[in-house]
MARKOL-909236 format. One record per residue (C-alpha): x, y, z. Coordinates in steps of 0.5 Angstrom, whole numbers. Each point is the difference from the previous one (the first is absolute). Example, Ala and Ser with C-alpha at 12.3 -4.5 7.8 and 13.67 -1.06 7.14 Angstrom:
+-------+-------+-------+
:     X :     Y :     Z :
+-------+-------+-------+
:    25 :    -9 :    16 :
:     2 :     7 :    -2 :
+-------+-------+-------+
// end
This chain:
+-------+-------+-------+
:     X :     Y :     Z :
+-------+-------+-------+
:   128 :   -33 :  -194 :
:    -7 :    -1 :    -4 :
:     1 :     0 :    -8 :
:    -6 :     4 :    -4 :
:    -3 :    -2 :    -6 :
:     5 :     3 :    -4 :
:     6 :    -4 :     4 :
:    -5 :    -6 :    -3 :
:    -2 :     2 :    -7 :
:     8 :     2 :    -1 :
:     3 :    -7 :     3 :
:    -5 :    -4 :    -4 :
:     0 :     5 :    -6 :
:    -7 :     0 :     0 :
:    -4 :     6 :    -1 :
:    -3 :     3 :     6 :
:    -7 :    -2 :    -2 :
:     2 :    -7 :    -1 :
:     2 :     0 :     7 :
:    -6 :     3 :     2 :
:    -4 :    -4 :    -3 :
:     3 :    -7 :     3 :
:    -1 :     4 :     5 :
:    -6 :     0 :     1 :
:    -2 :    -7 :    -2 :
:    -3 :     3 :    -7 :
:    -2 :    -6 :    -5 :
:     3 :     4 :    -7 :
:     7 :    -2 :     4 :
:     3 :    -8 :    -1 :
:     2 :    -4 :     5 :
:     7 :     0 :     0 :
:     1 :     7 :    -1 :
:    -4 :     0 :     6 :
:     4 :    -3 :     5 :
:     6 :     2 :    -2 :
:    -3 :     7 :     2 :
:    -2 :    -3 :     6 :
:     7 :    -4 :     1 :
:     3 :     8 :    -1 :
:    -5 :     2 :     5 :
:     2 :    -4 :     6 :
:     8 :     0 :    -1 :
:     1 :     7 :    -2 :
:    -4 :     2 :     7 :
:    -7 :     3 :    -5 :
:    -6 :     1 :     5 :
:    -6 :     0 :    -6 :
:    -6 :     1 :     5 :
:     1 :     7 :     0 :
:     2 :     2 :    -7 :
:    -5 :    -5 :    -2 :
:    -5 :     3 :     2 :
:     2 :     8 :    -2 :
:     1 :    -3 :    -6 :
:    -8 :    -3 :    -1 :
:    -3 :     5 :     4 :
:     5 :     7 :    -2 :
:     0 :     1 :     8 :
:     3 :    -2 :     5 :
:    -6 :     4 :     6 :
:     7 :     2 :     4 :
:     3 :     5 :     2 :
:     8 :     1 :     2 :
:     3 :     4 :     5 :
:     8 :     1 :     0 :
:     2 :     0 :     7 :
:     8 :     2 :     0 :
:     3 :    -2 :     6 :
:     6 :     4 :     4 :
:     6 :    -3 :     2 :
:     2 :    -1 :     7 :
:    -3 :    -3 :     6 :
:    -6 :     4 :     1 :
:    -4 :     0 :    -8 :
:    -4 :     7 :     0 :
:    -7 :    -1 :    -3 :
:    -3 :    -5 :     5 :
:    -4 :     4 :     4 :
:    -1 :     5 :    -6 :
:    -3 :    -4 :    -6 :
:    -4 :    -5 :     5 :
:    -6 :     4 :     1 :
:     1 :     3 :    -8 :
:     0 :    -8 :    -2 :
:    -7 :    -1 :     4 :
:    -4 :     6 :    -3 :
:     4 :    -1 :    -8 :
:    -3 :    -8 :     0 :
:    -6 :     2 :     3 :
:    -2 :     4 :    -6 :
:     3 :    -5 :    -4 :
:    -4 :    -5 :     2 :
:    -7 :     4 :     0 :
:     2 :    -1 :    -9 :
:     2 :    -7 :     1 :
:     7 :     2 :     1 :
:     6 :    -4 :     3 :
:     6 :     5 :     3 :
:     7 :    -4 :    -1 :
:     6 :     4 :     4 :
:     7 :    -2 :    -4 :
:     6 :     1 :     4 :
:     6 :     2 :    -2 :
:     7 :    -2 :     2 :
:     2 :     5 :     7 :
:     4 :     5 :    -3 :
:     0 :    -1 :    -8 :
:    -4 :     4 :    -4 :
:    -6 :    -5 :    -3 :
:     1 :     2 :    -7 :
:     1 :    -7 :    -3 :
:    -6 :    -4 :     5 :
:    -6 :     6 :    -3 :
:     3 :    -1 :    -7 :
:    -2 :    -9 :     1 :
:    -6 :     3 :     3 :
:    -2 :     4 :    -6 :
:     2 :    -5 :    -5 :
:    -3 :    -6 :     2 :
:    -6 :     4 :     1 :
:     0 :    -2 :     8 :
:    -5 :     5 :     1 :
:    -5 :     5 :    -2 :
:     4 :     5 :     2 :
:     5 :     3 :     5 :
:     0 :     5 :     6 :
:     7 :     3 :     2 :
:     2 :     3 :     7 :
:     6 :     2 :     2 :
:     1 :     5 :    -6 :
:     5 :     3 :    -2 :
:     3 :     7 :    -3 :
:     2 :    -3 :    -5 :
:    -3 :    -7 :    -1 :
:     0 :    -5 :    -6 :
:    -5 :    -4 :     2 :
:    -4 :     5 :    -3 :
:     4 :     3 :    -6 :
:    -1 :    -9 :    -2 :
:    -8 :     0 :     2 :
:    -1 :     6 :    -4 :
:     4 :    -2 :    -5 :
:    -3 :    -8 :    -1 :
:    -7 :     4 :     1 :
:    -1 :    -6 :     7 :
:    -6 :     3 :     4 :
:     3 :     3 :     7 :
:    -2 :     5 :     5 :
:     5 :     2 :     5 :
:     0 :     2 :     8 :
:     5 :     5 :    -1 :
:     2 :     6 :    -5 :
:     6 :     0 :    -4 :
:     3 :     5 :    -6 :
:     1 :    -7 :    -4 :
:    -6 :    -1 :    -5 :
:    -6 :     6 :    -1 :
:    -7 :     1 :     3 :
:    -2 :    -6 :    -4 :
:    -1 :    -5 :     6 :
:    -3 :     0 :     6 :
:     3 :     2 :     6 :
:    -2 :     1 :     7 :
:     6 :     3 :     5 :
:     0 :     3 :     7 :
:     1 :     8 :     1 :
:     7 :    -1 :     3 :
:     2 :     7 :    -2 :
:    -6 :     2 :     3 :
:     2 :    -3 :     6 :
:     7 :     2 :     1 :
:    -2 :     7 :    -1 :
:    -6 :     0 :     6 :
:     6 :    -4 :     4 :
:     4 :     6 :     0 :
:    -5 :     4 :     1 :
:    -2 :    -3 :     6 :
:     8 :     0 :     3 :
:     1 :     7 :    -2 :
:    -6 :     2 :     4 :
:     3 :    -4 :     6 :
:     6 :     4 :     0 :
:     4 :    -4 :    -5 :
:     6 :     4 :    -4 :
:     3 :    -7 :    -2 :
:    -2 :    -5 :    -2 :
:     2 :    -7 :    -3 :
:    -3 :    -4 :    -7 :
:     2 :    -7 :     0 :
:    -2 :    -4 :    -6 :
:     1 :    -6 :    -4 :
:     7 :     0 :    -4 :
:    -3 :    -4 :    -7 :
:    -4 :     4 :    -5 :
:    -7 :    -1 :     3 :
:    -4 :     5 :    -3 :
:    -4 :     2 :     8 :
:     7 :     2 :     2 :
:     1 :     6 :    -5 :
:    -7 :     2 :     2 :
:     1 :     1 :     8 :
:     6 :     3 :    -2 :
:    -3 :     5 :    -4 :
:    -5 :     0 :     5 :
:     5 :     1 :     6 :
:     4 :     6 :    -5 :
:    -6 :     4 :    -2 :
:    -2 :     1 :     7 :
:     6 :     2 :     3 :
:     0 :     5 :    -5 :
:    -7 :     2 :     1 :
:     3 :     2 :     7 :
:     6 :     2 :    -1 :
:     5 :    -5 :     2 :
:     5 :    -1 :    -5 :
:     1 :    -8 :    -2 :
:     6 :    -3 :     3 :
:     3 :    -6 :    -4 :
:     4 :    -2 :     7 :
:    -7 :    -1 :     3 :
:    -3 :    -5 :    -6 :
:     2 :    -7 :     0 :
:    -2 :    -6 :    -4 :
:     1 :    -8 :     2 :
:    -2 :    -7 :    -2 :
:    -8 :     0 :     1 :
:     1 :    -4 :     7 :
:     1 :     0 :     6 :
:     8 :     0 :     0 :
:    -1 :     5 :    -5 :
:    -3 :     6 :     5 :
:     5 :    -3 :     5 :
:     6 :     1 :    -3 :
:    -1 :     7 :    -5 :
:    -4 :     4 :     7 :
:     6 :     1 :     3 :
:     2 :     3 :    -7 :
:    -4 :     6 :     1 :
:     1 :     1 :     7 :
:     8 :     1 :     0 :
:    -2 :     6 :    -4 :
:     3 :     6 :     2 :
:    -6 :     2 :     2 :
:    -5 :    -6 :     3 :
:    -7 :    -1 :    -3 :
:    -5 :     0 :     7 :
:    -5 :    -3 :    -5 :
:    -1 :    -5 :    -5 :
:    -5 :    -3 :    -5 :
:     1 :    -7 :    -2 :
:    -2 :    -2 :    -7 :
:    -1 :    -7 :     2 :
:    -2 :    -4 :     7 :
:     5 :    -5 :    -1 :
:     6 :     5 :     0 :
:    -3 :     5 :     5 :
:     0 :    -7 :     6 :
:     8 :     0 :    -2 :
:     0 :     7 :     0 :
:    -3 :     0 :     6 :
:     4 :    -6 :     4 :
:     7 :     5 :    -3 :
:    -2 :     7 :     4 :
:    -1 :    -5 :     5 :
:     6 :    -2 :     0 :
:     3 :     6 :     0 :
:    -4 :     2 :     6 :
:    -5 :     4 :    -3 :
:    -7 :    -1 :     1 :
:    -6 :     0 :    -6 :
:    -6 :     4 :     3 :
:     4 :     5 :     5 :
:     7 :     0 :    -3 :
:    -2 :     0 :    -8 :
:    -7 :     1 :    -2 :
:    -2 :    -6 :    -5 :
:    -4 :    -1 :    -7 :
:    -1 :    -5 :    -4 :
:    -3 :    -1 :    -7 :
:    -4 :    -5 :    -1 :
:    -3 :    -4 :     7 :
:     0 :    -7 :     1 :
:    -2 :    -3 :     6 :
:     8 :    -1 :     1 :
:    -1 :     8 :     2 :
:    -5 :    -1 :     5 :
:     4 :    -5 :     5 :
:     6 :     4 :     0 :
:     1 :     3 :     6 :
:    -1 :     5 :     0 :
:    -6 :     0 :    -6 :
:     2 :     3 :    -6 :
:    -3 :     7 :    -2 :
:    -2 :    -3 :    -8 :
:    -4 :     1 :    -7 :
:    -5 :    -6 :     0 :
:    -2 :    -2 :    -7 :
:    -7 :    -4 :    -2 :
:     3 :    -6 :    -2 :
:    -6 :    -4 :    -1 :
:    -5 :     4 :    -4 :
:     7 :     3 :    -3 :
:     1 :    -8 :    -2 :
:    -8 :     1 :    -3 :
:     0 :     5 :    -4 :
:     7 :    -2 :    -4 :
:    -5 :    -5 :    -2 :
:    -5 :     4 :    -2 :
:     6 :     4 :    -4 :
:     3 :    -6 :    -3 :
:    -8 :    -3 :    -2 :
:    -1 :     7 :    -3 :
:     5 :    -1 :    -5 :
:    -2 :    -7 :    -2 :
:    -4 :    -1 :    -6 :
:    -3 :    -6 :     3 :
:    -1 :     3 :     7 :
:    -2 :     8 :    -2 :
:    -7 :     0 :    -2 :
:    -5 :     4 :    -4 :
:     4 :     6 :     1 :
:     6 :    -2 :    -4 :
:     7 :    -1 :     4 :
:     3 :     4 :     4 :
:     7 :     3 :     2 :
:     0 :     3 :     7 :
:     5 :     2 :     4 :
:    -1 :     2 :     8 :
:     5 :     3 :     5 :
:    -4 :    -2 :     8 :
:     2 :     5 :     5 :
:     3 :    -3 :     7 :
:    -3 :     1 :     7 :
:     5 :     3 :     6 :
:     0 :    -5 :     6 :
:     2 :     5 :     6 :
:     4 :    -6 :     5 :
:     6 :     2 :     4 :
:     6 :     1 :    -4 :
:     0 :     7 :    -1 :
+-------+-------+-------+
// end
């Protein structure tokens, strides 16, 4: 693991500013204490290139984009975050930015890897995805007063930082009205088991919607699993051994509704005659399924785009005359009508 600055200053009982001095050759700095800076450098694995110059610079021109991975043997995101990242660094790079993507450990929360990225100033600032209810990486931001913007919603934190999300109650709302006007009485909402804050949106979406046609919400047919494809397929059958089966299903997520998919055949039952399908969000995973996935698509590139925007706004350095700027979006998602439901 890399030392800081502050590993370093501590094991030579220095000040921080003594190292960073040696650091950076100044002359007002002797030899010897130099070197033995340097010595430490190299055996407690410390790279000064680019603390070296945030320190000189008071910038490092980079920005952080923390990518949770999830455990199993399909890694959700992929297909989502690719053209997001492509309209993100874009942007960045009209400023002379650079996009950094810092992963985390598949499964573990990157609470301790974003704390090493704040405190030794890797970056300019942070971009948070795959936020959740209750999410302490905001609570710690906001606390540490670290620039961050997030690709998502969360109840943690307040409306002091910017934040872009997708209309996922929206479009579980708009998913129910398209199957109830197809006939559907009973219909299933498969979402992820963790705290991501989207699955509480399309659930209320979903409730509010059956409410609104008169349908009563029935636990038996809302069920949630590991964000993947073995999650869809071991939970489907869940709700389809309800007293009363569901003949239509929204999916919360791509990946579980191909495991879901591959359970109702397996059960015999076919997705686009037996069991009308949705799903929300689309990727191109629903597109070359058989049959094609009915889903939600987002703008993925522009949206990548305009969180730089938002971020940008929010720093002194970037704003502009007008002064800085907290903005918060929710972006609307476009039904893509294939064959599923």
């Amino acid at each position: 693991m890399a030392s800081t600055i502050h590993d370093l200053a501590r094991h030579l009982n220095i000040s921080i500013g003594t190292v960073s001095r040696a650091l950076n050759g100044r002359a007002d700095v002797n030899a010897d204490t130099r070197q033995r800076v340097l010595d430490a450098a190299k055996k407690l694995n410390y790279s000064p290139n680019q603390s070296g110059r945030s320190l000189r610079q008071g910038a490092t021109h980079s920005i952080a984009f923390m990518l949770q991975p999830h455990p199993g043997d399909q890694q959700y995101g992929e297909p989502f975050f690719i053209p997001f990242l492509i309209g993100l660094q874009a942007k960045l790079a009209e400023h002379g930015l650079d996009l950094m993507v810092v992963m985390g450990e598949p499964g573990q929360y990157q609470q301790e890897r974003l704390r090493r990225v704040v405190e030794t100033r890797l970056v300019d600032a942070v971009v948070l995805a795959n936020t959740r209810r209750a999410d302490d990486r905001i609570d710690y931001l906001s606390k540490a007063g670290f620039p961050f913007a997030t690709l998502g919603r969360s109840q943690s934190g307040d409306d002091t930082y910017p934040s872009l999300d997708i209309d996922f109650e929206g479009a579980g709302d708009e998913a129910v009205d398209r199957l109830v006007a197809r006939g559907h009485r009973r219909i299933a909402a498969i979402r992820p088991s963790n705290d991501l804050n989207f699955g509480y949106l399309f659930l209320d979406g979903y409730r509010k919607a059956l409410r609104r046609h008169g349908i009563e919400v029935d636990p038996s047919l809302i069920a949630d699993g590991f964000i993947n494809e073995a999650g869809g397929y071991e939970v489907t059958p869940e709700v389809m051994r309800s007293q009363d089966p569901p003949t239509a299903i929204i999916f919360n997520n791509d990946a579980m509704a191909l495991g879901g998919c591959k359970a109702l055949a397996e059960m015999g039952i076919k997705p686009g005659h037996d069991m009308a399908v949705i799903v929300i969000v689309d990727t191109p995973l629903c597109r070359y399924f058989s049959p094609a996935l009915t889903a939600f698509r987002p703008a993925l590139e522009p949206m990548g785009r305009r969180l730089a925007e938002m971020l940008l706004a929010s720093l002194p350095a970037f704003a502009g005359p007008e002064g800085t700027r907290i903005i918060r979006e929710v972006w609307p998602l476009e039904l893509v009508a294939r064959d599923s439901d």
